[in-house]
C-alpha positions as a Python dict, from the first residue, in 0.01 Angstrom:
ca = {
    (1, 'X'): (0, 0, 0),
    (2, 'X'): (366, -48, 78),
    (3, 'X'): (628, -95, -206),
    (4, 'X'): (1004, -244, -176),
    (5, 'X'): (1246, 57, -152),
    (6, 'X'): (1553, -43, -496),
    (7, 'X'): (1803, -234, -366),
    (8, 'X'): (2111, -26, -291),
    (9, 'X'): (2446, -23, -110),
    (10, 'X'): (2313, 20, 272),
    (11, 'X'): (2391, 378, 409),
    (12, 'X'): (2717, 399, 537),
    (13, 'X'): (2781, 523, 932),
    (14, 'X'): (3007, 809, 926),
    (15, 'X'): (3272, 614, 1058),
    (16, 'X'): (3231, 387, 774),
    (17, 'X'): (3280, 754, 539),
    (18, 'X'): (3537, 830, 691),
    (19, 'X'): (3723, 429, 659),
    (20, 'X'): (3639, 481, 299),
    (21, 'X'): (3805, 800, 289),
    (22, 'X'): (4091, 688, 458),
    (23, 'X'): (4146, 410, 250),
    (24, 'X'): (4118, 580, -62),
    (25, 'X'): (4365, 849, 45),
    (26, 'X'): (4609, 574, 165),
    (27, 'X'): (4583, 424, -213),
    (28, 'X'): (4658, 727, -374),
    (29, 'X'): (4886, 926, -149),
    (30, 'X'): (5024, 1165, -426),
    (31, 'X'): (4621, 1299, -440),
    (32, 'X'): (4608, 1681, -368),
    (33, 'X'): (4329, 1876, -202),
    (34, 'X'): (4108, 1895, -514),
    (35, 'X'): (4169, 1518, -574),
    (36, 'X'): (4038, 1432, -235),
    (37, 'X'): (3759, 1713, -252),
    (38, 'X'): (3681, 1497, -578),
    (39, 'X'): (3660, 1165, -384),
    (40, 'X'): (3483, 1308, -56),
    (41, 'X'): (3203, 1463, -310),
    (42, 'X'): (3162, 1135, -519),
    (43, 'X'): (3125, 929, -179),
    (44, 'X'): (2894, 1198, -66),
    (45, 'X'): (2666, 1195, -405),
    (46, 'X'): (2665, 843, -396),
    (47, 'X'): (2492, 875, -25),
    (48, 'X'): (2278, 1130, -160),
    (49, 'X'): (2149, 907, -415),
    (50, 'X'): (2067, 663, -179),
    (51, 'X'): (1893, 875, 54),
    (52, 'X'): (1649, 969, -213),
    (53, 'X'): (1551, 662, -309),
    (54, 'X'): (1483, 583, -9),
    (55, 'X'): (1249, 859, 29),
    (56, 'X'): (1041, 864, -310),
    (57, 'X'): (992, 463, -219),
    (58, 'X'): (795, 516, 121),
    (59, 'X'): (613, 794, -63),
    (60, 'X'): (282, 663, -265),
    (61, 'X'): (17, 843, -259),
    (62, 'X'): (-330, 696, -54),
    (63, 'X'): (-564, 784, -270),
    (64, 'X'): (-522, 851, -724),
    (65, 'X'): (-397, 1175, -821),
    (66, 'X'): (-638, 1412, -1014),
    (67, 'X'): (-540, 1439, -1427),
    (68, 'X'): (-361, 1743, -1403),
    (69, 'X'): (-522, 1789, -1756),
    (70, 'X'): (-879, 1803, -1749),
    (71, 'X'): (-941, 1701, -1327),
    (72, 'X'): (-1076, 1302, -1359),
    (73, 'X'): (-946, 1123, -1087),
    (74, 'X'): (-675, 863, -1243),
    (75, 'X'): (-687, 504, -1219),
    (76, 'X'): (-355, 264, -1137),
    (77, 'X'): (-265, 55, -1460),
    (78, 'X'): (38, -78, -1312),
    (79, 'X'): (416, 40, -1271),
    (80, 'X'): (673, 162, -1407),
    (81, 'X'): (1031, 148, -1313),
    (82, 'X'): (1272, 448, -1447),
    (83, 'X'): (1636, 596, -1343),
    (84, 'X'): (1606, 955, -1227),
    (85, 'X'): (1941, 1139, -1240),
    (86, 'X'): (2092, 1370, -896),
    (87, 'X'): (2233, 1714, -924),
    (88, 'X'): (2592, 1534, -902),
    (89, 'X'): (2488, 1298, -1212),
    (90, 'X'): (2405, 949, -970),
    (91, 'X'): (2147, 758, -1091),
    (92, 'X'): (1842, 687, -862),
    (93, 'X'): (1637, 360, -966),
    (94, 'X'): (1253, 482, -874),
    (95, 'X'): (945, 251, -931),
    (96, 'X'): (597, 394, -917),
    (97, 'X'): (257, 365, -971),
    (98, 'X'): (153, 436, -1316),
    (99, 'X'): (-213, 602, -1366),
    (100, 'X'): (-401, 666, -1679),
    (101, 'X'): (-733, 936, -1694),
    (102, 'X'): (-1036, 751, -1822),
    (103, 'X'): (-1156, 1073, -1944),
    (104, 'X'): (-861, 1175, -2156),
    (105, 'X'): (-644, 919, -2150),
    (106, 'X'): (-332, 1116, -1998),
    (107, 'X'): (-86, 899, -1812),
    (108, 'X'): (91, 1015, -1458),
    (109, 'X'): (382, 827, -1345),
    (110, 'X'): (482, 1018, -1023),
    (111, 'X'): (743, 1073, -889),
    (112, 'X'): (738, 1408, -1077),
}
C-alpha cells in the first residue's frame, strides 16, 4: 500500500544551492565566515529534512509489526500524522500507520 510522501519545498539542484547561497550573501554582504557557515548549514538542514521525509514515506511495512510487548501480531486502526524533529532542530511532518495489539492493547505508530 502506497502513501503520499508530506508536501514539501521540492529538492533543490545544487545549482539551485548554490543561487540561494549567492543571493543570500549578495543581501547581506557585511556577513562573515561564521554568518555564511550559519546560512550554508540552515539551507543544508532544511534539505536534510526533506530528504527524510521522503524516505520514512516510501517506507511501510508489507505485512503488521509484532507487539513488541507480549509478540501478537498488530492490527492497522488507522493513522496518525506527527512532526519528528532533525539533529539541526527542522521539523519533519511523518504520517503512518497506527496499529493496536488485540492481545494487550499496546499501540505502535512507526516510524520509531
Amino acid at each position: 500500500m502506497s502513501r503520499t510522501p508530506p508536501t514539501l519545498d521540492p529538492i533543490p539542484a545544487p545549482e539551485a544551492l548554490k543561487a540561494r547561497m549567492t543571493d543570500w550573501r549578495r543581501a547581506h554582504p557585511q556577513a562573515t565566515f561564521a554568518d555564511l557557515e550559519i546560512e550554508a548549514t540552515r539551507q543544508v538542514a532544511a534539505l536534510r529534512a526533506e530528504l527524510i521525509a521522503v524516505a520514512l514515506a516510501t517506507g511501510d511495512p508489507v505485512t503488521a509489526p509484532v507487539c513488541p510487548a507480549c509478540g501478537t501480531t498488530m492490527s492497522r486502526v488507522g493513522t496518525r500524522l506527527r512532526t519528528l524533529t532533525t539533529s539541526q532542530a527542522e521539523p519533519v511532518p511523518v504520517s503512518g500507520h497506527r496499529y493496536r495489539c488485540s492481545a494487550c492493547g499496546a499501540e505502535l505508530s512507526p516510524p520509531r
